[in-house]
C-alpha positions as CSV (number, residue, x, y, z in Angstrom):
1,X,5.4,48.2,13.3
2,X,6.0,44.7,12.2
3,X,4.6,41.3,13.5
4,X,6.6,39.4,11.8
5,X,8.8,37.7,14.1
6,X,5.9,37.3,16.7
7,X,3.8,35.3,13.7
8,X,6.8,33.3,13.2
9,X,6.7,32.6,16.4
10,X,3.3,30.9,16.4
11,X,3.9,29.5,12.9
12,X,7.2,27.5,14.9
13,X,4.9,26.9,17.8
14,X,2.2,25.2,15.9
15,X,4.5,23.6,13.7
16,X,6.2,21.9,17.1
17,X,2.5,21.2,18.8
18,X,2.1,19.5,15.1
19,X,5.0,16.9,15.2
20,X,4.8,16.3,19.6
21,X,1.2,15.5,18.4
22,X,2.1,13.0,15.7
23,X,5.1,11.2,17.7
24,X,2.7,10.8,20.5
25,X,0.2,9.1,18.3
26,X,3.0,7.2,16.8
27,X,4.3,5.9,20.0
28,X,1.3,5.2,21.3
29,X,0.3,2.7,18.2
30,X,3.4,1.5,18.6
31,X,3.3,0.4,21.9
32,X,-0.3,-1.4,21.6
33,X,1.8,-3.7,19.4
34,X,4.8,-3.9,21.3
35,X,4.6,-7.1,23.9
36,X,7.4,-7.7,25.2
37,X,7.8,-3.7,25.9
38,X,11.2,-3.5,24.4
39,X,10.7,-1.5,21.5
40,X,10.1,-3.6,19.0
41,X,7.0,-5.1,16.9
42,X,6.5,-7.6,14.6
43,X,6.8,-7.3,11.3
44,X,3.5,-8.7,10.2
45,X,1.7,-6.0,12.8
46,X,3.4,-2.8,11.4
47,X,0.6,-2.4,8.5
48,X,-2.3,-2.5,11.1
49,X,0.2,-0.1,13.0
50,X,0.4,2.4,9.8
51,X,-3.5,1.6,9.2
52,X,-4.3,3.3,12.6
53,X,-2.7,6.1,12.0
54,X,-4.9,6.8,9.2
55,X,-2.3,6.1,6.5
56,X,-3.9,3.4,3.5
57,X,-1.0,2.6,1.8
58,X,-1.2,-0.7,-0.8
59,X,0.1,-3.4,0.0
60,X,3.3,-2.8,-2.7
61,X,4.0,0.9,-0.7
62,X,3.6,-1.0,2.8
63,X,6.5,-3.0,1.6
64,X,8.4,-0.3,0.7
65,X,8.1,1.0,3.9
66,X,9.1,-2.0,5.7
67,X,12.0,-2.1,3.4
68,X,13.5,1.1,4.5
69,X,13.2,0.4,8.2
70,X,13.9,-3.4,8.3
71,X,17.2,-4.3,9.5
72,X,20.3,-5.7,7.1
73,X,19.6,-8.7,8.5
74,X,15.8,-9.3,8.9
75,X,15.0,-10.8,12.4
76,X,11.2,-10.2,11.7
77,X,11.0,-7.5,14.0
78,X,10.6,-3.6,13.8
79,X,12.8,-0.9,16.2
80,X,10.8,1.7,17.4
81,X,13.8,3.8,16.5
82,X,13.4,3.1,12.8
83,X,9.6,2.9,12.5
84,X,9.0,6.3,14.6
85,X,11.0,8.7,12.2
86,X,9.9,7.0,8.7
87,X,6.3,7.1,10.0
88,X,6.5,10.3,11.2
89,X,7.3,11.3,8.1
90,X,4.6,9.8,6.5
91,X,2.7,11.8,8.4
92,X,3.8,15.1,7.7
93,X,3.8,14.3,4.5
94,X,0.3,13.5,4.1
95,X,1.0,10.6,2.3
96,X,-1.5,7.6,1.7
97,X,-4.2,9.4,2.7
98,X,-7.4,7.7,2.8
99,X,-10.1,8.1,0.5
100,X,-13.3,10.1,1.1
101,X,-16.5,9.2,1.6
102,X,-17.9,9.9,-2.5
103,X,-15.0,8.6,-3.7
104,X,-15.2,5.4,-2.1
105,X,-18.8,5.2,-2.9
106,X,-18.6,5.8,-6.2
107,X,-15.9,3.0,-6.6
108,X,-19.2,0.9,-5.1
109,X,-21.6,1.9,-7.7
110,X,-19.3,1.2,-10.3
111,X,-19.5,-2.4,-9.2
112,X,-23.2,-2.2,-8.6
113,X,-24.0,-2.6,-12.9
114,X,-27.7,-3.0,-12.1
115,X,-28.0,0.3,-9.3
116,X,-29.6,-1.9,-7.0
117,X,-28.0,0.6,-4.1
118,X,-26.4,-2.6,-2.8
119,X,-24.0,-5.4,-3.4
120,X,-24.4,-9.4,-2.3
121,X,-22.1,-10.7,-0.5
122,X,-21.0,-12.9,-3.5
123,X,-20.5,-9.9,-5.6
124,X,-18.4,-8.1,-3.4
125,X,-16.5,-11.5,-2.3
126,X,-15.7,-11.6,-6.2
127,X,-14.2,-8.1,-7.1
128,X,-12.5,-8.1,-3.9
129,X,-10.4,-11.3,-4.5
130,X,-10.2,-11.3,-8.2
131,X,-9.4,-7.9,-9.1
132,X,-6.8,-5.4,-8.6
133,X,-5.3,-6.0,-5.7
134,X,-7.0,-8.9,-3.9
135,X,-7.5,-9.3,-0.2
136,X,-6.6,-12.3,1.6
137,X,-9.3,-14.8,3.3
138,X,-8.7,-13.0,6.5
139,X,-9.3,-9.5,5.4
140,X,-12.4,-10.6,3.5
141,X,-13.7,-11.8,6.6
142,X,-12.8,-9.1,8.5
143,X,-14.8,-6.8,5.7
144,X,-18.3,-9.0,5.3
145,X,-18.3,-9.0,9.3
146,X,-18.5,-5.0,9.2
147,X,-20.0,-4.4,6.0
148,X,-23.0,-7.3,5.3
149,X,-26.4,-5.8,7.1
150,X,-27.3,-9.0,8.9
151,X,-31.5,-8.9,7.5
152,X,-31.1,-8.7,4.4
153,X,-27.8,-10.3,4.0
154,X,-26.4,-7.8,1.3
155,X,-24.0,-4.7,1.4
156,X,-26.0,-1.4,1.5
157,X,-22.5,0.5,0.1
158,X,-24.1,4.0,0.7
159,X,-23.7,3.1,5.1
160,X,-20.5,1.6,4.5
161,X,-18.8,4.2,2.6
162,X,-19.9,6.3,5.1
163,X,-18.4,4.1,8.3
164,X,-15.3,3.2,5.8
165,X,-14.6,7.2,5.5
166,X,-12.0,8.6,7.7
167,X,-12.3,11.8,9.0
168,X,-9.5,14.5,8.9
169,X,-8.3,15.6,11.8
């Protein structure tokens, strides 16, 4: 007796639960970002789209992305109809994954020279606009508000890489 076909079966079925399940999240962050509920975003809103779906891609692969699904003619919007089957995708792919918890807190101790376990907000201000790939006023912001522990005005990394991690679902 063989169970092949029957496991191939399930392996199909799960496989089809799988992408419904990613589409749905898809068109669900889509929508949250979709006003004028004619399917279609903004362009500036489709890396905060892509960031919660759990995908971290830089900022050179976000373009990419937005390359392949903008129109000829840009009009500074996004089609759902473009977005959903690139993100999808994406998503089945794996791809831009983020990182876990150890790694991003060893990229913290590697700024913290002195192993103080933490990081003033100067300090991180500085690698985070002057190295690599440097966030923007905004985003900085955006970090310091979620990251600084408001007594003693510093960045205890070890919490933060532990609220920055993603966990797999």
């Amino acid at each position: 007796m063989s169970t092949a076909p029957e496991d191939t079966n399930n392996n199909k079925d799960s496989a089809d639960s799988l992408l419904a399940d990613i589409r749905k999240k898809i068109t669900e962050a889509f929508d949250i970002f979709d006003h004028e509920s004619n399917k279609t975003v903004d362009v500036r809103e489709v890396g905060t789209i892509i960031r919660s779906l759990s995908c971290c891609p830089s900022e050179a692969e976000l373009h990419d992305m937005l390359a392949e699904i903008e129109e000829e003619e840009p009009t500074g919007y996004i089609r759902f109809e473009k977005f959903e089957p690139m993100m999808t995708k994406v998503l089945m792919e794996r791809r831009y994954k983020p990182s876990p918890e150890d790694q991003i807190l060893k990229a913290f101790q590697v700024l913290d020279t002195d192993n103080k376990g933490y990081l003033t907000a100067e300090e991180l201000t500085k690698y985070m606009t002057e190295e690599g790939e440097p966030f923007t006023l905004e985003e900085m912001e955006e970090m310091m508000s979620a990251a600084i522990d408001p007594d003693k005005k510093t960045v205890l990394y070890k919490d933060y890489a532990s609220a920055m991690a993603v966990e797999e679902t």
